[in-house]
C-alpha positions as CSV (number, residue, x, y, z in Angstrom):
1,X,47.0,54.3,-24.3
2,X,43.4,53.2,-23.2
3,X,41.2,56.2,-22.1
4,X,38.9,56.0,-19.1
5,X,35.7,55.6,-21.4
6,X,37.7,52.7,-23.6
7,X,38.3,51.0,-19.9
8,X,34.7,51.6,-18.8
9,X,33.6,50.0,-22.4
10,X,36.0,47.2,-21.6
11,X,34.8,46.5,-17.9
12,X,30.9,46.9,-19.4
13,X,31.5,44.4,-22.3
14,X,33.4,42.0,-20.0
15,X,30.1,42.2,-17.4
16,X,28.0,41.4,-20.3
17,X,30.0,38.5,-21.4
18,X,30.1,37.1,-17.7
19,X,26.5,37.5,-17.7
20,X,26.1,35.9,-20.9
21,X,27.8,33.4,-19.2
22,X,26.1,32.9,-16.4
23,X,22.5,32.9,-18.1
24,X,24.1,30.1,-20.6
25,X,25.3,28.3,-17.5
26,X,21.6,28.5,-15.8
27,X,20.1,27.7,-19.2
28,X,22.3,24.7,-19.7
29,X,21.3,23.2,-15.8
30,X,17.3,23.8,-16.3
31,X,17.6,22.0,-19.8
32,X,20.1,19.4,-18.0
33,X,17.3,18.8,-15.4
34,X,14.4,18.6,-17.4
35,X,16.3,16.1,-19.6
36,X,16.8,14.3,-16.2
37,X,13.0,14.6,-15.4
38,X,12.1,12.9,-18.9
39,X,14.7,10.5,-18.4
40,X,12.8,9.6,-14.8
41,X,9.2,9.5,-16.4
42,X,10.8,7.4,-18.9
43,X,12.0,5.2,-16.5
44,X,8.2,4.9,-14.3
45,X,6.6,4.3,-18.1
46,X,8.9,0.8,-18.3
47,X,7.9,0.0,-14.6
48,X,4.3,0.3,-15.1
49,X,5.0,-2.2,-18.1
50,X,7.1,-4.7,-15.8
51,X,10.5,-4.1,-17.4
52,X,12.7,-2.8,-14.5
53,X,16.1,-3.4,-16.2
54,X,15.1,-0.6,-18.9
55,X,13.5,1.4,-16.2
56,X,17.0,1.1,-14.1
57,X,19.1,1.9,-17.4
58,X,16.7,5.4,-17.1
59,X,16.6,6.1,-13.5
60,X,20.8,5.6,-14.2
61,X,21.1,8.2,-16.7
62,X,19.0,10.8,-14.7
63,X,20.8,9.7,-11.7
64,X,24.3,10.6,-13.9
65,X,22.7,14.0,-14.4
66,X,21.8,15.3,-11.3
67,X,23.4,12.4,-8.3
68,X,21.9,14.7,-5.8
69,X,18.3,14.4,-6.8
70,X,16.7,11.9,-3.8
71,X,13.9,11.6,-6.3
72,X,15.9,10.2,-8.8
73,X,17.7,7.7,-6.5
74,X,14.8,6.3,-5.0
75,X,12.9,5.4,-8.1
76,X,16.3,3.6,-8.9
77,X,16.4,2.1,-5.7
78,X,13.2,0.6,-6.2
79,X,13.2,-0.8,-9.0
80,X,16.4,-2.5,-8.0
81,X,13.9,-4.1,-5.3
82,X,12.1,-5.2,-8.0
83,X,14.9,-7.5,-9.5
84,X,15.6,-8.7,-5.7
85,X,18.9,-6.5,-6.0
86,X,18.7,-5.3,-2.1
87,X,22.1,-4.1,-1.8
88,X,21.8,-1.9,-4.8
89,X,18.7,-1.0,-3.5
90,X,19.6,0.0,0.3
91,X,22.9,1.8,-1.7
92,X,20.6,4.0,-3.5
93,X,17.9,4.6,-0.7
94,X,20.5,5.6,2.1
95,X,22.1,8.2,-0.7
96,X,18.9,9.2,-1.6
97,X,18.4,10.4,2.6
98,X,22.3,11.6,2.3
99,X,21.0,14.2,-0.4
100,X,17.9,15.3,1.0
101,X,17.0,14.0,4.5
102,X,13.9,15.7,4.5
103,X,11.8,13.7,1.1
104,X,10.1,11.0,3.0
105,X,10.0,8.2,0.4
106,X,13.4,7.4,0.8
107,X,12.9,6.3,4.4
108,X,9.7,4.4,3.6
109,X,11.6,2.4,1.4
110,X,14.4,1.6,3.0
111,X,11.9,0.7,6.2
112,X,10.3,-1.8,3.6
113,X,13.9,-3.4,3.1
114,X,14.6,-3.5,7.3
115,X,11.3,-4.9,7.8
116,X,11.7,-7.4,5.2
117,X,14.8,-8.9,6.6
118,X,13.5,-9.0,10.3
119,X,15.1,-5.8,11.3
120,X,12.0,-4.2,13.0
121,X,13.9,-1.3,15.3
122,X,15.6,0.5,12.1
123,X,11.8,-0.2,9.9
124,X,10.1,1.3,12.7
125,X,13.0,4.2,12.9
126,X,12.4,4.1,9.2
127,X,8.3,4.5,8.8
128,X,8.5,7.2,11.8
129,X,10.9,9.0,9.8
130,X,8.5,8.8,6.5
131,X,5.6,10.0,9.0
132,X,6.9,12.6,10.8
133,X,8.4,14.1,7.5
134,X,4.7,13.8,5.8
135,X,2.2,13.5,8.6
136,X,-0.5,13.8,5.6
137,X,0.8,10.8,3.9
138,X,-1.9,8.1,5.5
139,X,0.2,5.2,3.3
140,X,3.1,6.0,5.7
141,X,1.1,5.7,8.6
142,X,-0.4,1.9,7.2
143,X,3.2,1.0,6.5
144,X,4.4,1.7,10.6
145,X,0.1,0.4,11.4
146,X,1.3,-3.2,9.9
147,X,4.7,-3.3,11.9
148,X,3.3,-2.6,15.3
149,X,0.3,-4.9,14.7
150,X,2.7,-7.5,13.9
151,X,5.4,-6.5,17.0
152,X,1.8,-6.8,18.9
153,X,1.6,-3.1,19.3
154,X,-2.4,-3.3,18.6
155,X,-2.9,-0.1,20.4
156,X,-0.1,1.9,18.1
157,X,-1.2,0.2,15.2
158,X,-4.9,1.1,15.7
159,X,-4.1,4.8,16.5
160,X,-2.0,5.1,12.9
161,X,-4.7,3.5,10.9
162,X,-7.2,5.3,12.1
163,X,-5.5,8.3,11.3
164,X,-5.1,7.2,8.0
165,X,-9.0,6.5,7.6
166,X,-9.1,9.9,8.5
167,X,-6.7,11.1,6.3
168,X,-8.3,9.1,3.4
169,X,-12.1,8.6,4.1
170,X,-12.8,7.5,0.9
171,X,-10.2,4.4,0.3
172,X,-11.9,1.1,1.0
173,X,-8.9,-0.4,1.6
174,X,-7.6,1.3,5.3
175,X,-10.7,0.5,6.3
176,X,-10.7,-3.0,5.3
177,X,-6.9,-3.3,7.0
178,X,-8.6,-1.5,10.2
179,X,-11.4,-3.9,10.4
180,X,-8.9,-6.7,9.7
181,X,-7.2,-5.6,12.5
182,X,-10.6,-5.6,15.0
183,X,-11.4,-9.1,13.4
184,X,-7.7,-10.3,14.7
185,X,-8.4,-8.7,18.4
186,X,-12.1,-10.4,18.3
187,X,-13.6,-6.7,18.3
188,X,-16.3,-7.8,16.0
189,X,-18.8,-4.6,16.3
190,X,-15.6,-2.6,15.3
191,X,-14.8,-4.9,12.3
192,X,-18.7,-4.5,11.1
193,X,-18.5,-1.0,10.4
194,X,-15.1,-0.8,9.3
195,X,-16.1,-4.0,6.3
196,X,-19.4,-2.3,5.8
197,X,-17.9,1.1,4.9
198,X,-15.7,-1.1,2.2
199,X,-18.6,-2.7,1.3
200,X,-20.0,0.8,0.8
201,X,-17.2,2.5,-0.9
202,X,-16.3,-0.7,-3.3
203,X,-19.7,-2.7,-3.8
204,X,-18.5,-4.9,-6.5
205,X,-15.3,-6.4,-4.5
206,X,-17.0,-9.8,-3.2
207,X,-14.3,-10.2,-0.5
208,X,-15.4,-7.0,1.1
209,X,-18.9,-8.5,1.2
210,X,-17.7,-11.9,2.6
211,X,-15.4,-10.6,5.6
212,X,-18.6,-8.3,6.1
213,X,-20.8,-11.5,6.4
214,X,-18.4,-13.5,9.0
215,X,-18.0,-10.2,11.3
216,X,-21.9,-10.7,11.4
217,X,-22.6,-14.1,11.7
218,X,-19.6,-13.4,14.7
219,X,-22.7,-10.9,16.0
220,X,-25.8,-12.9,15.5
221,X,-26.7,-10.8,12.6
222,X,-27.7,-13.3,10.9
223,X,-30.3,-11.8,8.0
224,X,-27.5,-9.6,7.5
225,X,-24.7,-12.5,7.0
226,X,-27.1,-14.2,4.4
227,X,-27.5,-10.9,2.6
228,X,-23.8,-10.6,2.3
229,X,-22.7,-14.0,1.5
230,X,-25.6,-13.6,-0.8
231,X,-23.8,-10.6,-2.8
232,X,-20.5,-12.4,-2.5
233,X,-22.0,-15.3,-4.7
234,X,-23.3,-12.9,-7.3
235,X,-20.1,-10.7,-7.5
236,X,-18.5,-14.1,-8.1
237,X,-20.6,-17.5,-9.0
238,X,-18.4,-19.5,-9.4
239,X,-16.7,-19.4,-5.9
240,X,-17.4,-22.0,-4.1
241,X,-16.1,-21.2,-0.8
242,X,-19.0,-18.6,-0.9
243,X,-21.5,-21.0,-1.2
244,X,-20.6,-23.0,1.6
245,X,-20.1,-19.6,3.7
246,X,-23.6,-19.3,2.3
247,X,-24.8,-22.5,3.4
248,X,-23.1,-21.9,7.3
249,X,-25.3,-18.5,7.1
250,X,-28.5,-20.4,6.6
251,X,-27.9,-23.5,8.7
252,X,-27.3,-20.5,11.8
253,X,-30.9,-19.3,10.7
254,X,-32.1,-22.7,10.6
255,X,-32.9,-22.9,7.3
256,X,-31.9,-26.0,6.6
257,X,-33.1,-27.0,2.9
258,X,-31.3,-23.5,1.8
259,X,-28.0,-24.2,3.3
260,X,-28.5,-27.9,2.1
261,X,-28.7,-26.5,-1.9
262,X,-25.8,-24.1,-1.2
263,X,-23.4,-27.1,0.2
264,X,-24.1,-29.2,-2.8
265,X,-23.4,-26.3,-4.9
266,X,-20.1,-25.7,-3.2
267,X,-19.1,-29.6,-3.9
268,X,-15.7,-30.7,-2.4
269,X,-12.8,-27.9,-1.9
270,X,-9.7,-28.4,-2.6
271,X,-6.8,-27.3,0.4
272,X,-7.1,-23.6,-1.1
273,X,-10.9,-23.1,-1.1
274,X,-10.8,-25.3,2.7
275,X,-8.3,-22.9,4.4
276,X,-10.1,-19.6,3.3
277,X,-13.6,-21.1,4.6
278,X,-12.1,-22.0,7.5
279,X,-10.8,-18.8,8.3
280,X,-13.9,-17.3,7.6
281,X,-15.8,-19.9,9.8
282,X,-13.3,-18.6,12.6
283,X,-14.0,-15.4,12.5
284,X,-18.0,-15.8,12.3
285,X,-18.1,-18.3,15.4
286,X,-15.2,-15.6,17.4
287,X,-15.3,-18.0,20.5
288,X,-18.8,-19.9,20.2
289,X,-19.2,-23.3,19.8
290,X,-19.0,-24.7,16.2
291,X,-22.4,-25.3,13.7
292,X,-23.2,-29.0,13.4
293,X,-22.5,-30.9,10.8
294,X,-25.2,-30.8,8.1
295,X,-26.0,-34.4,7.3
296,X,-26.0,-35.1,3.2
């Protein structure tokens, strides 16, 4: 017969085992999910180095691991965009939001997808979704600022990426797509200090300088167009849209031998070089009458 201590041994050892068990089982899930992690970073290392079908084989395997991790699907889901495999794609993004309705990326995503393919209601459902669930996030709010300014929504579209420059002060590039934005609605003073703040925060991009220079030119600030266009052509010599942007800046000033040097310079343009100067020329003039033609 088993005594009361023997059953008390046998109930303490089989507590033990079960918590043996249970710190084994634990144990065996952390090591399963950092495996699962590696196998993600894996995965982002073949992205950054353009080879998505390794990258999906990873994001796969950590995806087999742990099918509930919206992380996990939505890296796979995007590099399925990657190869142009949308249906894969929208699969794994609208899992991803099954899993864990609350991780924002997955909505971003699939509001890139709706947006691509026309379908602006469910992107803008999408990018509010991503916003509302990470109001700090200012690349959300550019995301649902780019639909609204192209559904004609200026006002909506400003307010976001706005909030974005606030968000990220110190990104040239919302405040370039903010300026862009004034340029579009012919707010010129608006698109000035939004282009010189990029020209501030990234000197050495010469596009910065050159959307700068038209916004000028587009407010008879014409000294500070030539200066510029000027920094334009050293960041990139060889441009030769800049020097005839160049030469348009010193034919407004009246300086004609200048912007006689700087036309020769530029030489013909091909359809390219022709299109970019002429949107450049339409944002400097912004409703006035057009320069006239310097004669040869």
């Amino acid at each position: 017969m088993i005594g009361p201590q023997d059953h008390e041994e046998k109930l303490r050892m089989q507590q033990r085992i079960a918590e043996e068990d249970e710190r084994a089982r634990h144990q065996d899930e952390e090591e399963q999910a950092h495996t699962a992690y590696l196998r993600m970073r894996l995965g982002d290392r073949y992205m950054k180095a353009g080879n998505a079908r390794r990258a999906i084989g990873e994001y796969k395997r950590a995806v087999q691991m742990d099918a509930r991790n919206a992380q996990f699907r939505t890296r796979l889901g995007d590099a399925y965009v990657f190869l142009e495999m949308v249906a894969q794609a929208m699969t794994q993004y609208r899992e991803a939001i099954r899993n864990e309705p609350s991780l924002a990326d997955p909505h971003a995503s699939l509001g890139d997808l709706y947006a691509r393919f026309g379908m602006m209601n469910e992107a803008i459902e999408c990018y509010q979704n991503a916003v509302e669930l990470s109001p700090d996030r200012a690349f959300f709010r550019y995301k649902l600022a780019e639909l609204y300014f192209i559904l004609r929504r200026a006002e909506d579209a400003i307010e976001h990426l706005e909030r974005a420059v606030e968000m990220a002060p110190q990104d040239a590039f919302y405040h370039f797509r903010l300026g862009d934005f004034h340029q579009r609605l012919e707010q010129a003073e608006d698109a000035a200090g939004h282009f010189q703040e990029c020209a501030r925060l990234a000197p050495y991009d010469d596009y910065y300088h050159a959307r700068l220079a038209a916004s000028c030119l587009a407010l008879g600030r014409t000294r500070d167009a030539i200066e510029s266009y000027r920094q334009a052509v050293i960041l990139d010599p060889h441009n030769r849209c800049y020097q005839m942007l160049l030469a348009d800046a010193y034919l407004e000033a009246g300086m004609k031998n200048h912007a006689a040097w700087h036309q020769e310079r530029a030489g013909d343009l091909d359809e390219y070089d022709a299109e970019f100067v002429r949107r450049r020329r339409a944002e400097a003039r912004c409703g006035r009458p057009p320069l006239p033609v310097l004669e040869p």
